[in-house]
C-alpha angles and dihedrals in degrees: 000000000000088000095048095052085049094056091038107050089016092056084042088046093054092037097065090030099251125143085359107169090045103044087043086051082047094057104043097053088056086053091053090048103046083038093064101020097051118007107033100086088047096075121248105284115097085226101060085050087257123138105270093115092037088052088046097054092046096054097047094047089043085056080049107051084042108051098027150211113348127223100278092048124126086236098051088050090050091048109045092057080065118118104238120220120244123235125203 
């Protein structure tokens, strides 16, 4: 259950570009986990059930999570309406 709430609202989070460094770290975390508990011992390729997919959708949200939200992101639009503060 736990798993299925983090792809869900996790995959929507990093899709509008909110909460993106947790939910990236969240999602990658539930790749990792899917990718050793499940798919390891069914070799590499997505259709022989291995962890090709899983791998794919860890590094990208670990990019993600990394580089950050883009420009057309929920969380650049929320942050750039921040006041910054001035230095002297």
């Amino acid at each position: 259950m736990v798993a299925a709430v983090i792809e869900l609202v996790g995959g929507a989070l990093l899709i509008v570009g909110l909460a993106t460094a947790v939910a990236g770290l969240l999602v990658v975390l539930d790749m990792l986990g899917a990718a050793l508990f499940v798919h390891a011992t069914h070799g590499i390729f997505a259709a022989d059930e291995g962890w090709e997919l899983v791998g794919a959708i860890g590094a990208a949200a670990l990019a993600l999570a990394a580089v950050g939200p883009g420009r057309f992101s929920i969380d650049h639009a929320v942050g750039a309406r921040r006041p910054t503060a001035v230095t002297r």
